[in-house]
C-alpha positions in Angstrom: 68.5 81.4 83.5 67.8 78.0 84.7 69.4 76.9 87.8 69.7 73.7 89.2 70.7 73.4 92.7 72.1 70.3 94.0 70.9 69.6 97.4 70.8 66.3 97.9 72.7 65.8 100.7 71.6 68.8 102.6 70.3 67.7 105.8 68.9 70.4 109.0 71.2 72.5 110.5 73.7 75.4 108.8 73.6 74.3 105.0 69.9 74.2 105.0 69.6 77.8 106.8 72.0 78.9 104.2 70.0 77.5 101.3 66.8 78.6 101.9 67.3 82.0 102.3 69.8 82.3 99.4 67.3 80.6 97.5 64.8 83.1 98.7 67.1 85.6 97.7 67.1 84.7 94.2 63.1 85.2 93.9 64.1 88.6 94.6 67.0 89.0 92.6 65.5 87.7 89.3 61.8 86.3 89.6 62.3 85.4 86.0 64.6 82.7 86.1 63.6 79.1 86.4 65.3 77.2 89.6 65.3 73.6 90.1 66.0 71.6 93.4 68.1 67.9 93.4 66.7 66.7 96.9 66.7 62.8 97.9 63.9 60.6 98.7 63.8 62.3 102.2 62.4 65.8 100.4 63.9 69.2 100.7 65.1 69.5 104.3 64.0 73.3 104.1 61.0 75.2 102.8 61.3 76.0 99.4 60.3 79.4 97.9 56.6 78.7 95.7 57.2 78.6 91.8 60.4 76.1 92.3 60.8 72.9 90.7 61.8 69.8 93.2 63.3 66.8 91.5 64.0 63.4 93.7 66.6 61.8 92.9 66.8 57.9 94.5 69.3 55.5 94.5 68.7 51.9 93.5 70.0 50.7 96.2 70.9 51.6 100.0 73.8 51.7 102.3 77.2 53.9 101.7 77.2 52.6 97.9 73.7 54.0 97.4 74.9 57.4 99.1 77.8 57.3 97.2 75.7 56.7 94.0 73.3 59.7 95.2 76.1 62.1 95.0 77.5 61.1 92.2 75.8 59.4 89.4 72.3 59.9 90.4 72.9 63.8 90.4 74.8 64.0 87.2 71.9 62.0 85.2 69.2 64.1 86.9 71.3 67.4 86.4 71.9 66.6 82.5 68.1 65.4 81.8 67.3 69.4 83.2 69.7 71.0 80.8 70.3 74.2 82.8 71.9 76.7 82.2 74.1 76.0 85.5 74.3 74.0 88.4 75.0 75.0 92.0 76.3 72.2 95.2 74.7 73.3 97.9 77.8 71.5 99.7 81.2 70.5 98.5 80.8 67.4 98.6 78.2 66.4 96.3 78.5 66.2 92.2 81.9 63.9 92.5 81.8 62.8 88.5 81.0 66.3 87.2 77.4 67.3 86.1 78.4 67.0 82.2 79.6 69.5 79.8 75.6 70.3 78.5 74.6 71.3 82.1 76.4 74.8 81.8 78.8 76.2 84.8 79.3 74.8 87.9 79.8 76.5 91.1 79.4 75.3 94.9 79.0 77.1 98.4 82.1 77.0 100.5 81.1 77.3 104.3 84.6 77.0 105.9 87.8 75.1 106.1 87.1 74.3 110.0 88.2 70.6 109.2 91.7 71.8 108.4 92.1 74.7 110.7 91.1 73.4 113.9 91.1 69.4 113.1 90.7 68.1 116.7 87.7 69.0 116.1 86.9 66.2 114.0 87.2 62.5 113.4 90.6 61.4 111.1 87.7 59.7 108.9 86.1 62.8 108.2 89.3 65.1 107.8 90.4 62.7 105.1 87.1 62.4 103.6 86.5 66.3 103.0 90.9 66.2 102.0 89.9 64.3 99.2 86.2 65.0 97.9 86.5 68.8 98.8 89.4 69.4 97.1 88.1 66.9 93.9 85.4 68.8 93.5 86.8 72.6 94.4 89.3 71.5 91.1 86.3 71.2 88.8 84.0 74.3 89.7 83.9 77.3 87.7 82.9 79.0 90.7 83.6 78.4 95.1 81.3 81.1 96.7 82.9 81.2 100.0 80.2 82.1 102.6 82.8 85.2 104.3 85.8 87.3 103.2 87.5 85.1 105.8 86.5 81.7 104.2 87.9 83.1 101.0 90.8 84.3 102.6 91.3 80.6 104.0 91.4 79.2 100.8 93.3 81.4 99.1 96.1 80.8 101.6 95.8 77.1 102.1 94.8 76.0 98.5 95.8 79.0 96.3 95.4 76.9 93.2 92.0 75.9 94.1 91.0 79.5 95.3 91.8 81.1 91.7 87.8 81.0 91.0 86.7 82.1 94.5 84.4 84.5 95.4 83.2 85.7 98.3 79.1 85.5 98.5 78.4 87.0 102.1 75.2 85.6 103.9 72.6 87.9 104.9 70.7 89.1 108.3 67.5 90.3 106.6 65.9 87.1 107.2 64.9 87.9 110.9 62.9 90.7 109.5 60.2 88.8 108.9 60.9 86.8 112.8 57.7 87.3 115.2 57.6 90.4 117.6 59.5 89.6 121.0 56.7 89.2 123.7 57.4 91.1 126.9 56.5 89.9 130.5 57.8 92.4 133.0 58.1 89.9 135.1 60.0 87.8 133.4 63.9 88.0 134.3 66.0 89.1 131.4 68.0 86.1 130.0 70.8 85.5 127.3 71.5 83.2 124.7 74.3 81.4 123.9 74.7 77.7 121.8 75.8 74.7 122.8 75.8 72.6 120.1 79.2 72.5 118.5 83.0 72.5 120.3 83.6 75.7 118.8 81.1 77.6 120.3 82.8 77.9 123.7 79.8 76.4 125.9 82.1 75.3 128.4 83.6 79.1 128.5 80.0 80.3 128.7 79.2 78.5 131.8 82.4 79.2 133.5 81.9 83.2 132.7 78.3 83.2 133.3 79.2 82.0 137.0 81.7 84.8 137.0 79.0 87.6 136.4 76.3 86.3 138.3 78.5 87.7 141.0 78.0 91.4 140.2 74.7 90.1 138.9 71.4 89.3 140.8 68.6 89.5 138.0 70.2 88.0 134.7 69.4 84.3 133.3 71.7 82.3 130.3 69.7 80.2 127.8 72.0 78.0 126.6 70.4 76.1 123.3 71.1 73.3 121.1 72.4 70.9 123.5 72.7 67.0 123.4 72.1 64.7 126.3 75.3 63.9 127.5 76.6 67.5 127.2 73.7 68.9 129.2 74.4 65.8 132.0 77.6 67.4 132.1 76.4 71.0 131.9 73.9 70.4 134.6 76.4 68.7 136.8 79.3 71.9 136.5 76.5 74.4 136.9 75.5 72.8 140.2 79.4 73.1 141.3 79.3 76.8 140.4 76.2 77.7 142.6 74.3 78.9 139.6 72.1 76.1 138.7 68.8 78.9 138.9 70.6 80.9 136.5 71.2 78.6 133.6 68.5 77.2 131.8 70.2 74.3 129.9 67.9 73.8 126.4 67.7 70.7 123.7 67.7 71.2 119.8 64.9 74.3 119.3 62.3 73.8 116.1 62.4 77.1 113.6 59.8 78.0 115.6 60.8 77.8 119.4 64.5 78.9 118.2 63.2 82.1 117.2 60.8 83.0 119.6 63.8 82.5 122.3 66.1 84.4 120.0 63.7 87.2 119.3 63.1 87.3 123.3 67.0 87.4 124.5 68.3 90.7 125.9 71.8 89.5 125.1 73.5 87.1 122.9 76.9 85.4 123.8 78.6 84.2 120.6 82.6 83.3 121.8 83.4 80.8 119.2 86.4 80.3 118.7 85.9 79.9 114.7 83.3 80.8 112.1 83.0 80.6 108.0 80.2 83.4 109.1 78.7 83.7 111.8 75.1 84.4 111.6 74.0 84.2 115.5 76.0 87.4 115.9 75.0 89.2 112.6 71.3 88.5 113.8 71.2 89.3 116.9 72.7 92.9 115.6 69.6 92.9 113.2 67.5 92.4 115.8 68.9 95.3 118.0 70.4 92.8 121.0 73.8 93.3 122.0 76.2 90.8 121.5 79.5 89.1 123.2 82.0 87.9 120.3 85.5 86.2 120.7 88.3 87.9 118.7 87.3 85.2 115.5 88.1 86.8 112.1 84.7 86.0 110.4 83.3 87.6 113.7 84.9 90.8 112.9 83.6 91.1 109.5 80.1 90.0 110.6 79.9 92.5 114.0 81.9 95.5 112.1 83.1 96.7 115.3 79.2 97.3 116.8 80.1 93.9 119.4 81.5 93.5 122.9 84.6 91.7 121.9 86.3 89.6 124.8 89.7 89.7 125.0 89.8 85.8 125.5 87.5 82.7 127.2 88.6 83.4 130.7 85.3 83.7 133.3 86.9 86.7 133.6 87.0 88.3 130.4 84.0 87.1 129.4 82.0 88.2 132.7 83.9 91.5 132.0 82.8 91.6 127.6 79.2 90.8 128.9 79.3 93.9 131.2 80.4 95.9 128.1 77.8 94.5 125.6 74.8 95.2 128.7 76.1 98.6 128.3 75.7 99.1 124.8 73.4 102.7 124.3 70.4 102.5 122.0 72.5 105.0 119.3 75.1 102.0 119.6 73.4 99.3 118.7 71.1 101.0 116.0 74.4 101.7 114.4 75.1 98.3 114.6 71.9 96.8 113.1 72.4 99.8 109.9 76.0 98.3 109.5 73.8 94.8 109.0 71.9 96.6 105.9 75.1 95.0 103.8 74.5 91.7 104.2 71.3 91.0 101.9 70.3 87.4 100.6 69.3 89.7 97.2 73.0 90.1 97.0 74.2 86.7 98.4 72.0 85.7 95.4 73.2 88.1 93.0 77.0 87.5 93.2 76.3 83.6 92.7 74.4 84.3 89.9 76.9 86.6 87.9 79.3 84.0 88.8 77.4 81.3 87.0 76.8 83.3 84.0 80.3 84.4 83.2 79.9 87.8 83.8 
């Protein structure tokens, strides 16, 4: 098979996570095909598996026309010069025109429907720019490989007409395998992660609940990661009002490198979003062997299986009280947790794409 993948407006952050490791996922599920890569003049904004073709594709011009052109024109001419056998959007919004009928099926990764399910969370300009792209595009794939059982169930309730070719492509967790070793220092205190850098993902709720069990709790420190300026001005300032400013270590964007030696390092992870398409703090943290705190989300539940503190809401209270739970957590415990992780496998991400793509 020859795939191209269209990733042209994949930029750092969760689609380019997502990408490389599917993509590194395919070498193992079938070394034999031939895979292509659409990037723009920028490069590939991940690292891309030796053997793999990269392709620029420019635009002749700059500004929202030349982006517009990018995702449009410019990948369907470089998609039909290739010939493949299919093509898959890394995004949904990418491929507007179609990649022509010589370019063999189309499908595209689904990562949620956040922008219609909790919309204060985003601009009116972008809501009604994924309304109308997304759902453009979702009408002409052959195939929508939604990242979760709950993205899929999303779509199939809010665009049932859309969903009929949907399938859920679960991520994987086996990608940490192959994180460094965790470095001890006994006299290091323990700490815990948690992430800043989205609304979802509860900071605010973090803080508040960290305070809350630093009060049973003398030894403990919180990481909290991914963090612009003017959040952590305000972070810093409500930490200082809660008395545990020594506590909380308050952290900027990480490189691959610095994010994983802090993740590998954490004794606990805090994960209370309050809405995933996956999840994949949680699901590797449980690879790992750390304990985790999740909020009741849906796509938490498939990801943690039932192996994760769940707190019963946001409140300092529950959460102090889910944190106390997931410290708790015996050895047998969270092994079975990181066996119940052995399902989610970039092979078979990969795989189920791939069917998908070749009719079968």
């Amino acid at each position: 098979m020859h795939l191209v993948v269209d990733a042209v407006v994949v930029r750092a952050g969760s689609s380019a996570i997502v990408i490389e490791h599917l993509l590194r996922g395919w070498t193992e599920a079938a070394p034999e095909d031939r895979v292509t890569l659409l990037v723009d003049a920028a490069g590939p904004a991940f690292a891309v598996p030796e053997g793999y073709e990269v392709v620029t594709v420019a635009p002749p011009f700059g500004g929202p026309v030349g982006a517009m052109w990018l995702r449009s024109f410019g990948v369907r001419r470089a998609a039909r010069a290739l010939r493949p056998d299919g093509v898959l959007a890394a995004v949904p919004a990418t491929g507007l025109v179609g990649y022509g009928a010589d370019t063999g099926r189309r499908g595209l990764i689904l990562y949620d429907l956040r922008h219609e399910l909790r919309p204060h969370q985003f601009s009116r300009g972008t809501r009604v720019s994924r309304r109308v792209s997304w759902s453009w595009t979702m009408s002409r794939a052959d195939g929508i490989y939604t990242i979760s059982e709950r993205t899929l169930t999303d779509l199939r309730e809010r665009h049932p007409r859309l969903a009929r070719p949907g399938v859920a492509a679960q991520l994987g967790a086996d990608h940490v395998d192959a994180w460094p070793t965790p470095t001890t220092d006994d006299a290091e205190a323990p700490y815990a992660l948690a992430f800043g850098h989205f609304g979802n993902k509860n900071a605010d709720a973090v803080i508040e609940g960290w305070a809350q069990f630093c009060r049973t709790d003398d030894r403990w420190r919180l990481r909290l990661v991914g963090m612009g300026s003017a959040d952590r001005e305000a972070a810093t300032a409500r930490v200082a009002e809660l008395g545990v400013a020594d506590r909380v270590e308050l952290m900027p964007w990480l490189d691959d490198q610095q994010f994983q030696d802090c993740f590998v390092g954490a004794g606990l992870v805090i994960f209370p979003s309050d809405f995933e398409g996956f999840g994949l703090p949680a699901i590797e943290a449980m690879r790992l062997g750390i304990p985790v705190v999740v909020s009741g989300d849906p796509a938490l539940a498939e990801v943690t299986g039932g192996h994760a503190a769940v707190t019963a809401s946001t409140s300092p209270e529950d959460l102090a009280a889910a944190v106390t739970e997931a410290l708790a957590l015996s050895p047998e415990q969270l092994e079975a947790g990181r066996r119940f992780t052995d399902h989610f496998a970039w092979r078979r991400t990969a795989s189920v794409v791939r069917s998908s793509l070749l009719g079968q």
